[in-house]
N, C-alpha and C positions, 0 to 999 in steps of 0.2 A: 380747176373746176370748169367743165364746159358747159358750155351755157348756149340756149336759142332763147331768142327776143322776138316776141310779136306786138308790136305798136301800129298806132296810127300816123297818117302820113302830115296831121295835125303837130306842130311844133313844139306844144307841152308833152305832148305824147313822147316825141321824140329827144328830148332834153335829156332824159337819162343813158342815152347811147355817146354823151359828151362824157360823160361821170365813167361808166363802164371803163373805157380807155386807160381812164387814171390807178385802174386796180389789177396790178400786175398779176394777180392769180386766176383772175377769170379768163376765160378763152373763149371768145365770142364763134361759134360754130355757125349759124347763120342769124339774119334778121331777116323776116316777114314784116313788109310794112303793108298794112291794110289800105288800098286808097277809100275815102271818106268820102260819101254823094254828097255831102255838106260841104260848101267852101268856108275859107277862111270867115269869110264877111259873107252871110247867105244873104239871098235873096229875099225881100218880106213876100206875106201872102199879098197877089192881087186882089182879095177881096177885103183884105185889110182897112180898116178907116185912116184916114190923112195922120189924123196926131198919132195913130199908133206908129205906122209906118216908120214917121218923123224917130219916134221912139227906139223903135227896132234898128235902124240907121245908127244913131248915135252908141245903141246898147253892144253893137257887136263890132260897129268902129272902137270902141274904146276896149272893147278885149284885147284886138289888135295892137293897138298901139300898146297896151301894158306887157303882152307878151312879146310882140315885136321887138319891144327894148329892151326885154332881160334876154330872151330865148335866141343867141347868135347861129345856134348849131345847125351845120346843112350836111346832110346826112349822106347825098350824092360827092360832096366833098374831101369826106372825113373815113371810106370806107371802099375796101376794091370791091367792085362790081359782083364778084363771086359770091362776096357773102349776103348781098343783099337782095331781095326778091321783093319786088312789090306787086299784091295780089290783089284781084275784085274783092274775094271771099276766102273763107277760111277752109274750106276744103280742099283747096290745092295743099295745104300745108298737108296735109293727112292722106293725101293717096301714095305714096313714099310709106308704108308703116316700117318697113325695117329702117329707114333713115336714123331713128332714133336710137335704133340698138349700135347697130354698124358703127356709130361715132362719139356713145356713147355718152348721152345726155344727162348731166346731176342735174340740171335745174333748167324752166325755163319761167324767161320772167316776162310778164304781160304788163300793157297799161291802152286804157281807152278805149280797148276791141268787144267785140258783141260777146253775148254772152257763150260760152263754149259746152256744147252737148257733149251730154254723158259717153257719146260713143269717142268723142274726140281727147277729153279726159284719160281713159283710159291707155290711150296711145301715150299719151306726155310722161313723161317720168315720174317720180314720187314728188317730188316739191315742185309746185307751180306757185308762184312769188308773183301777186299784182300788186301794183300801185293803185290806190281808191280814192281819188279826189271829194274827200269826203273825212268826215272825224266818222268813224261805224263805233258800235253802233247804232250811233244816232240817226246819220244821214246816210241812207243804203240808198241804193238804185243811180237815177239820173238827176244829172244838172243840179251836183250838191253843194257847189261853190256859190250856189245860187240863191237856196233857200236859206240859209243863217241869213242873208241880210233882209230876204222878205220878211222875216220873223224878228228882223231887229234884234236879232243875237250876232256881231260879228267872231264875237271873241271862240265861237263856235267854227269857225272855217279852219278847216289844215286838209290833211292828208292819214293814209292808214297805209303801211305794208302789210296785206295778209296773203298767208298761204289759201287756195283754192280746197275746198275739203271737195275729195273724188269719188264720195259714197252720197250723189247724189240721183234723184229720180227725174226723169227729164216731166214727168207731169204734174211733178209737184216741186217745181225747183224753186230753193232756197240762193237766192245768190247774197252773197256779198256777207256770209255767215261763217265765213273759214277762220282761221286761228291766227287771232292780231296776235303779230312780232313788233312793230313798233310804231308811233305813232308823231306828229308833228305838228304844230303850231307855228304860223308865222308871227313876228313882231307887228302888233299893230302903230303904226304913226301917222299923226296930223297927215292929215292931206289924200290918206291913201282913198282911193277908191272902191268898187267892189270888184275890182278886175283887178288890182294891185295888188289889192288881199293875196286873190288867188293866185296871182303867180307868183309871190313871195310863198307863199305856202309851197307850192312846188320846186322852188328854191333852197327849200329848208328841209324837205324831204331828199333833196339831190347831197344834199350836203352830209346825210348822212346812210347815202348808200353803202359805203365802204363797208361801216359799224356792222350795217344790218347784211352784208353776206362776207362777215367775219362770222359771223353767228351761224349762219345757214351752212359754212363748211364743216362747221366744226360736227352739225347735227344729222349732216351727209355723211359725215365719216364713222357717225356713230349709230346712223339707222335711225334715227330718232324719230317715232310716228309721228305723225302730225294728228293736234289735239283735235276734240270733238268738243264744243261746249254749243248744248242743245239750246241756251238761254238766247245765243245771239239769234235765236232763228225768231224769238220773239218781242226782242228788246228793238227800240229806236224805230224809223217808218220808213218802207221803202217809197221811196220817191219814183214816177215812171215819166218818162216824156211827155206821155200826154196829159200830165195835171200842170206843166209848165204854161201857159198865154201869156200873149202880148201885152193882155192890160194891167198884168202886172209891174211892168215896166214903169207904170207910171207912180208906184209907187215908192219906187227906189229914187226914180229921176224928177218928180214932178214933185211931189209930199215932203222928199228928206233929200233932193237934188243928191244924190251920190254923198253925201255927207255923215252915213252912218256910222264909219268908223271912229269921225271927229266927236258925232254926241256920247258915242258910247266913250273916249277919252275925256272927257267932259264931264261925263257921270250924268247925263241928259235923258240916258236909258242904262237898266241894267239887264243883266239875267246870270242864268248858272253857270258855274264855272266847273269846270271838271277833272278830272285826274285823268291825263291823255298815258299810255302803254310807253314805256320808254326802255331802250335795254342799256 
């Protein structure tokens, strides 16, 4: 099965090119890593107030460090130079269109990158395979590891494999609406954080990559269209960047000190529980 990867130069992003490796049938033909104008630990706004700042400081310090300690994989490491390309933007990948016939592309799998237009779609092969940090579809769009704990639902944070549906309109786009294959929950435990959450969740999605393109070869080899289900276009809320603020922070870290996990083991809070896609 050959395969191209577009990820971000971001470490979760890049965690399933460790997993890849382990699965003798895939054949990695290239990887596109996106660099990211966001760093690791961004900068707050200057016109931010003190306590937020203080806030934002500790909120994206402590992503770091949770990710830091699961996420070892160095990508410049682990891969010869040939296959890997790191770009500003996604158009470099698409001026090459025959690249994808010539070498013969089954799949190519996404995680973390911007949203991909209809003209760039059509160039990709039949199955486009992202990773959605996010349970869909509840949590569509951005920064969805995020919202279950503003909402005081942690039991709500995992991940989603969907395929990309490529009958879309670039002015009316639908993202994050394509045909869940499988889905994941991390193990919630005392202590964890809301940043532990998530990268256990990611964790537990790496864990079962294999499962999920033992599945997708089987339905490459069989032509198997990829489903249309028009309800996702209307279920769960997409989330966008700019409904995320600072002063929210203060509600995760000020109100419930990072300690959502432990009330909701506690039974302190509740909410619903859901039947996650599993194959």
């Amino acid at each position: 099965m050959n395969i191209i990867i577009i990820c971000t130069d971001h470490k979760r992003n890049q965690v399933a090119l460790e997993y890849f490796s382990k699965i003798s049938f895939v054949k990695i033909i290239k990887i596109y890593v996106v660099k990211k104008k966001e760093p690791e630990i961004p900068k707050a706004p200057k016109k931010l107030r003190i306590r937020f700042k203080k806030l934002w400081k500790l909120h994206f310090n402590k992503r770091f460090e949770a990710e830091n300690k699961r996420f070892k994989f160095t990508i410049k490491e682990n891969f010869h130079q040939k296959k890997v390309e790191f770009i500003n933007d996604l158009n470099k990948i698409f001026k090459d269109k025959n690249f994808f016939k010539k070498n013969k592309i089954d799949l190519c799998f996404t995680s973390g990158i911007p949203i991909l237009k209809k003209e760039y779609l059509k160039i990709l092969p039949k199955y486009i395979l992202n990773l959605h940090l996010g349970l869909l579809p509840h949590y569509k769009g951005s920064i969805t590891m995020f919202w279950p704990f503003l909402l005081l639902e942690p039991q709500m944070a995992g991940t989603t494999y969907h395929l990309l549906n490529k009958n879309v309109d670039n002015k009316n786009l639908k993202i994050d609406t394509g045909e869940i294959i499988h889905q994941n929950k991390p193990k919630l435990r005392f202590g964890y954080s809301m940043h532990d959450v998530a990268a256990e969740a990611i964790l537990a999605a790496m864990r079962d990559l294999k499962k999920v393109f033992l599945h997708l070869r089987q339905r490459i080899k069989k032509n198997t269209p990829v489903k249309i289900d028009k309800s996702l276009e209307t279920r769960g809320k997409l989330f966008k960047k700019s409904d995320w603020k600072p002063h929210m922070l203060e509600i995760i870290y000020k109100t419930f000190n990072d300690e959502i996990v432990d009330m909701y083991l506690r039974k302190e809070i509740s909410g619903k529980e859901i039947k996650i896609k599993k194959l």
